[in-house]
N, C-alpha and C positions, 0 to 999 in steps of 0.2 A: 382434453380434460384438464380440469384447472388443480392445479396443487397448492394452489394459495387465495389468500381473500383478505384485502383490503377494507378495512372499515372507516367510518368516519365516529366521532363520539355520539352521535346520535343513529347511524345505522348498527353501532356494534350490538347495540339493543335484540338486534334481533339473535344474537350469537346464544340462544335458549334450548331447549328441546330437543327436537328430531336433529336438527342442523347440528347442535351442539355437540349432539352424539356421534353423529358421522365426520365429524372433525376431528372428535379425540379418537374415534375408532380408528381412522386413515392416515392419521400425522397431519391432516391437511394445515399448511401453517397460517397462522393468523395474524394481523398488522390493526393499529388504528394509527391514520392518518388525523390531526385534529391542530387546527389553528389556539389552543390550549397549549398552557405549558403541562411536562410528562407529571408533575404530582398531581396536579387537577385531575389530567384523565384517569390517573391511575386510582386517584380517590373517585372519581365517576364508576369507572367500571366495577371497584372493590363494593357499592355500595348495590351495584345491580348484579353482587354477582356473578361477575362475566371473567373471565382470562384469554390473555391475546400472548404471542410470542414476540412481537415489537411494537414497540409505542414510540411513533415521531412526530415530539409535539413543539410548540410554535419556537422555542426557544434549545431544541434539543436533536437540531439538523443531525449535528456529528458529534465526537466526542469531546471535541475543541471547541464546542459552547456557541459556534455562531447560526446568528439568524436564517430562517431558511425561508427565503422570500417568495418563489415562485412556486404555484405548487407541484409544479414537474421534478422539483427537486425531492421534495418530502415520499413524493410517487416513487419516484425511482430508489431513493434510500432506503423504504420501505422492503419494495422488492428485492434489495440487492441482502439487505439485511435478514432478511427469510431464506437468502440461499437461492435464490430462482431465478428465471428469466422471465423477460416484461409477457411473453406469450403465455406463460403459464400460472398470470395472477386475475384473477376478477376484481373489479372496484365494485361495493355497493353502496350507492351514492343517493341523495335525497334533492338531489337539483338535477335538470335536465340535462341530457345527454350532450346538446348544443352548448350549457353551460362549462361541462365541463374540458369539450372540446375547444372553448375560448380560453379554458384557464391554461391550457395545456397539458392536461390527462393523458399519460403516456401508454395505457393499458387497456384492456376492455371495462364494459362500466355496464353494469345492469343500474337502472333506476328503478327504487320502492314504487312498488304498483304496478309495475309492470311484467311482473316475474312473479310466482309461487315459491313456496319454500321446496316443493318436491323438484318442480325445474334447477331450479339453483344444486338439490344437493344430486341430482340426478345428470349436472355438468361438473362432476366433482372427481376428481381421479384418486391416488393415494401416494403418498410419501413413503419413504421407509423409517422404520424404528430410531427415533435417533438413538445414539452410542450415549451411555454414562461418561463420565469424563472423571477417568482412574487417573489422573496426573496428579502427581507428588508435589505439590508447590512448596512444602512444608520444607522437605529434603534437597530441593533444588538449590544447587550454586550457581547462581548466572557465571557463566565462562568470561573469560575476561581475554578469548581472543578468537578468534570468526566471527561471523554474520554482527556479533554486536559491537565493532567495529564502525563500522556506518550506523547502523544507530544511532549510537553516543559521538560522531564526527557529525551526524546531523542533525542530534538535537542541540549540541552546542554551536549550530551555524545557524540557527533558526531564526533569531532574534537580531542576528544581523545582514539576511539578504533583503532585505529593504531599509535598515537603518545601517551602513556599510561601515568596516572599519579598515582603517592597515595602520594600526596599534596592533603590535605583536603581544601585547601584553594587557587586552582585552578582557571585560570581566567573564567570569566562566557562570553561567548557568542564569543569565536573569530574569527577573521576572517574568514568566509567560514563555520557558524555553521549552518543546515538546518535539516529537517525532513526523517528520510529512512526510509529503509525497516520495522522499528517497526512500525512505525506513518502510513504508506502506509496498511500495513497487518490492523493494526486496521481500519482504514476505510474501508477497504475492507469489513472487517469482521462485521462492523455497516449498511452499504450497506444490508448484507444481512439478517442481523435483521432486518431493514425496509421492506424487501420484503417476499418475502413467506416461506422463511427460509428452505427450500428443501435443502438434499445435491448437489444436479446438481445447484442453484442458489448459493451457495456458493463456488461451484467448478471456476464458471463461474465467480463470483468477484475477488474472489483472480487471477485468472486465466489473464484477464483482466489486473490489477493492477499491477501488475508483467511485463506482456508485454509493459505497457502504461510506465514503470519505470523503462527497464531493468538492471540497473545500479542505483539502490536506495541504493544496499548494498545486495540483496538477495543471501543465497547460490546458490552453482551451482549446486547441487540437486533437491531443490527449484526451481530453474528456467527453470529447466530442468520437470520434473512435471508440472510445469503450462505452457511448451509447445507442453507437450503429450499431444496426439488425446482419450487417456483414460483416464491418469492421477490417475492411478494405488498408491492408500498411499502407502508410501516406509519405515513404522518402523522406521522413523525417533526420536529420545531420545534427542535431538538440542532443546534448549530455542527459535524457532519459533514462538514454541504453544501457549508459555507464552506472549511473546512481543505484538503478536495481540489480546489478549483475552478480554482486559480489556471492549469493549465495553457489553460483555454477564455481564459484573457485576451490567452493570447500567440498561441493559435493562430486568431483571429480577425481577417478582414478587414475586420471595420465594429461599429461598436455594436451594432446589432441583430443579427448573428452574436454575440456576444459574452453578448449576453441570451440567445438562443435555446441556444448551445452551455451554457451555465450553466445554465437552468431544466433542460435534458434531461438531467443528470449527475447534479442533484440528487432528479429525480422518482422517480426508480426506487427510489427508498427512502425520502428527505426530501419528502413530496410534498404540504407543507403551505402553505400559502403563506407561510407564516414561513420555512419550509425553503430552498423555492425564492429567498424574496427575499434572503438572506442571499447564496446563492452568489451571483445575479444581479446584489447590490452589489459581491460582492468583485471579481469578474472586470470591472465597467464602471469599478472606481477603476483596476485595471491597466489595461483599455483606453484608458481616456481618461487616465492621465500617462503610457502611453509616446507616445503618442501627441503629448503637445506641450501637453496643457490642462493648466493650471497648478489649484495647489491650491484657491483660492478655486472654480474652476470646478465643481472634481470635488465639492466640497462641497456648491454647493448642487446641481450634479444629482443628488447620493443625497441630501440632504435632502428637496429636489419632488420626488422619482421614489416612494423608499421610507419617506418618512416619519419618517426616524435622526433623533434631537436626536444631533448632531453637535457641540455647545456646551459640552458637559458635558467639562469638563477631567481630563485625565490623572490630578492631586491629587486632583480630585470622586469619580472612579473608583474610587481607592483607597480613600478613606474610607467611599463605601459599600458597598463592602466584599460585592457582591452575586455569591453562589455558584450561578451558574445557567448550565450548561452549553448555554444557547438561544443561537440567531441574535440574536436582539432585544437580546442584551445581550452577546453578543461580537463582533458586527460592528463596532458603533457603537464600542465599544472601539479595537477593533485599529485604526478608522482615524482616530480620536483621537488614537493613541499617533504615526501616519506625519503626521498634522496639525501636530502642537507639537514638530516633530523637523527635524533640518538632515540629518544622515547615516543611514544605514545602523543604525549600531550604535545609536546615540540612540532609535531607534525599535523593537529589539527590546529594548532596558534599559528602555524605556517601558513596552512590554507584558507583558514576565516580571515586572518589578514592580508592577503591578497587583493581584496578588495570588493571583490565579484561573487555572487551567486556562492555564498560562503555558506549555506547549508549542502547544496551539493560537492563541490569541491573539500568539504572538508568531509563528507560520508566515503565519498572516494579514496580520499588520499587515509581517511581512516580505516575503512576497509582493507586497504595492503599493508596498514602499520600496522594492525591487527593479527596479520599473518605473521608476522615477523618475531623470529625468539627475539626477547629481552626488550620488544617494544609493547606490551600489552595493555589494555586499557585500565586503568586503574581500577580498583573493585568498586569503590564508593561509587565513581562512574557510571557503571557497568550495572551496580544496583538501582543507581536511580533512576535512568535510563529504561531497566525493563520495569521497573515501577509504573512508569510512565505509560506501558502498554495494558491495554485492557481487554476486557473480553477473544475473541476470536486471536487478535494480536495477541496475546500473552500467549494463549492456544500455541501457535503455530510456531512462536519463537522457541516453544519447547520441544514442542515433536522435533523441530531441525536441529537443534542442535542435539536432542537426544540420538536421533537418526544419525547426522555427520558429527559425532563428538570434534573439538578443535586439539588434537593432540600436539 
């Protein structure tokens, strides 16, 4: 039974009547897919009448504004952005089924004429009620130390992993600086600390996430995984593990929660021991400085625990200047950079100037300065930062830290 239905701007037409009815009656959610940009269709559909729950149209993939070329992409955004899985959406489509199995049509596809209205709403399952959304945004102070930490370490690296710097005194915030794939994978990853914390419910956020943002910055491994029908870990040794973990630091009652919620975040894709140990260090440097254990501490327990030369200075870092998107070599980093650093900003100037992969490295090393008293992130920061998040994302950034306040 299908929970969702796919339209295009000339099949949404038929979204009238009986069908209409048994959509709003059942929650069933509703999408137009449309090579149109979103005000067009949106002035299309207001003119016929019609309401849909997402509109992805030609110029309006993600929320970072870029083109969405193939249409497997817009398919699956669709889907992912209704909240559901590709099994449980129908496409109704005005071009043949062969056509659209050349475009790459990731879903089932009824074609006009070939289907009744009473078929169609008689393959039709039901939703549950969605929830009002009681959240206070008026009354909220963004915190200005957990989870938004990596945030603001990765949206002020944004703008320079592919334009690199190792100017320590780099400009902060330029044009075009926003939230990726680190900032997205964390909340994904805090999602499913709120919920039942199953490997299939964390499969399923990340999963989601990915699709809702295909172009946040994700590998193509990565995205590729979170658009298998298994989603098979692939041994992946890539700083993923790390960049999303930080939320298991804050939502943990002990160390060994802290290792445990970390290794299980990372396995389902990273599930190397490289993998694994990266996230596991990042989330025990948060556990253990908000905690109250000072730096010497935290150092040498990731140095006996996971083995980091942790010695290797900031300067050293830079000069060698090493291009390798692994745990091995951006953990040790980011928590170098929170090592030789007194504040907040010091320690993401540290790791955006490294040279490398300075959105992640600096979400990292921000996420542990974050934990840290008297290292917190600026407020202005910290506002702009959740400013920057929208819909769903602003959602989720508040349940968690509503849930794990950052005391």
């Amino acid at each position: 039974m299908y929970k969702g239905i796919i339209f295009n701007s000339v099949t949404v037409r038929m979204l009238t009547g009986a069908l209409a009815e048994h959509v709003s009656r059942n929650h069933i959610r509703t999408a137009v897919v449309s090579n149109h940009g979103r005000a067009e269709v949106e002035g299309r559909l207001a003119s016929a009448g019609v309401s849909v729950d997402v509109i992805v149209g030609k110029f309006d993939l993600d929320r970072y504004g870029q083109l969405c070329k193939p249409v497997r992409d817009p398919m699956v955004v669709a889907v992912a952005q209704m909240g559901l899985e590709p099994s449980e959406v129908v496409c109704i489509a005005d071009c043949s089924t062969d056509e659209l199995a050349a475009m790459g049509a990731c879903i089932d596809c009824l074609v006009v004429g070939g289907f009744s209205e009473e078929d169609l709403i008689c393959s039709l399952g039901s939703n549950p009620a969605p929830e009002p959304d009681n959240r206070d945004y008026d009354s909220f102070r963004v915190p200005v130390r957990g989870i938004i930490g990596c945030i603001v370490g990765d949206t002020l690296g944004s703008r320079y992993e592919h334009s690199r710097t190792t100017d320590y005194n780099f400009k902060l915030f330029p044009s075009g600086s926003h939230p990726t794939d680190d900032s997205l994978g964390t909340l994904a990853v805090a999602r499913w600390l709120l919920g039942d914390r199953s490997r299939e419910s964390l499969e399923r956020s990340l999963s989601l996430m990915v699709n809702c943002h295909p172009r946040a910055g994700w590998s193509h491994r990565f995205r590729n995984w979170a658009r298998s029908s298994n989603r098979v870990p692939y041994g992946a040794v890539t700083n993923g593990s790390a960049m999303r973990v930080s939320a298991c630091g804050w939502a943990a009652g002990s160390l060994d929660e802290a290792l445990d919620l970390a290794g299980r975040s990372a396995e389902v894709s990273h599930n190397s021991p490289e993998g694994i140990a990266g996230a596991q260090a990042t989330a025990a440097c948060i556990y253990l400085t908000r905690t109250g254990h000072s730096k010497a501490e935290v150092k040498k327990y990731i140095e006996d625990t996971f083995g980091y030369d942790l010695d290797v200075t900031v300067g050293e870092h830079r000069q060698r200047a090493i291009h390798e998107y692994t745990c091995p070599v951006s953990v040790p980093q980011a928590i170098r950079c929170w090592l030789e650093s007194d504040t907040y900003e010091q320690t993401v100037r540290n790791a955006i100037s490294i040279g490398y992969d300075a959105d992640t490295v600096g979400a990292i090393a921000g996420s542990i300065a974050a934990a840290s008293p008297g290292m917190e992130v600026p407020q202005a920061w910290a506002d702009r930062c959740f400013g920057l998040l929208h819909g769903e994302l602003r959602q989720l950034f508040y349940d968690f830290c509503s849930a794990f306040p950052a005391e």
